[in-house]
C-alpha positions as CSV (number, residue, x, y, z in Angstrom):
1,X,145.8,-91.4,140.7
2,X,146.7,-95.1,141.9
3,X,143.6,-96.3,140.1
4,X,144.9,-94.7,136.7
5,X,148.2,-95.6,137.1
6,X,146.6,-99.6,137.4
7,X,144.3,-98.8,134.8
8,X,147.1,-97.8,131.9
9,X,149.7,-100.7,133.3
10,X,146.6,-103.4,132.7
11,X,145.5,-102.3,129.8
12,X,149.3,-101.9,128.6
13,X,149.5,-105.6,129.5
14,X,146.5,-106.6,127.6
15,X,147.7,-104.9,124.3
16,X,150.9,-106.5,124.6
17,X,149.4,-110.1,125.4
18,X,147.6,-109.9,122.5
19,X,149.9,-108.5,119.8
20,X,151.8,-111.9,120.9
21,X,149.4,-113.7,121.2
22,X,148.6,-113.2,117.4
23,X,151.8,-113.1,116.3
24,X,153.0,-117.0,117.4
25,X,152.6,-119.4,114.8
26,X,149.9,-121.6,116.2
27,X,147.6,-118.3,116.9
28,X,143.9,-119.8,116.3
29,X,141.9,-118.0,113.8
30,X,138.6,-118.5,115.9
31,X,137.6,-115.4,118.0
32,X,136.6,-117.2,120.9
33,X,139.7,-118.9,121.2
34,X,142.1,-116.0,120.5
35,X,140.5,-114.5,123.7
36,X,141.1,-117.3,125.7
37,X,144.6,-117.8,124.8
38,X,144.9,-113.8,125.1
39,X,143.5,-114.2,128.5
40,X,146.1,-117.5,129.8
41,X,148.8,-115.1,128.1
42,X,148.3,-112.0,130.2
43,X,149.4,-113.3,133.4
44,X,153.0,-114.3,131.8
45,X,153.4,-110.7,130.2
46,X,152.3,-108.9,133.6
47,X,154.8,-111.3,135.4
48,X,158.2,-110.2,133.4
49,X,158.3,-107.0,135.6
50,X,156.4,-105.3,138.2
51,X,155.6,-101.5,137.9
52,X,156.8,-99.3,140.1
53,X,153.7,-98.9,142.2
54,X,153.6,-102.3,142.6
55,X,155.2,-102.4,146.2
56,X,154.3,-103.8,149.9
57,X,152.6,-100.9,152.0
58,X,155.2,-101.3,155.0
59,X,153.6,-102.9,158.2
60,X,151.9,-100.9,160.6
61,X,153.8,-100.2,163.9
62,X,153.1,-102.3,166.7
């Protein structure tokens, strides 16, 4: 279940990166490039909010 729920929340990540990522004005027409600047842009859309099952396991007693 944890692996899915990672799964859909990347993946939801990469399809949003992308749509903006071809939507700004300066979007390159060149495959390659596209991807890289898809790739540079998915670590700003997965930083706007975390998921909820993005938490710290709590510490193991001592």
């Amino acid at each position: 279940m944890h692996a899915v729920r990672h799964f859909h929340r990347r993946t939801a990540i990469a399809h949003r990166a992308r749509a903006e990522v071809l939507t700004m004005p300066d979007c390159p027409t060149e495959p390659e490039l596209v991807h890289q600047r898809v790739r540079a842009h998915i670590d700003v859309v997965a930083a706007r909010r975390a998921g909820p099952w993005d938490f710290e396991p709590p510490g193991r007693p001592r």
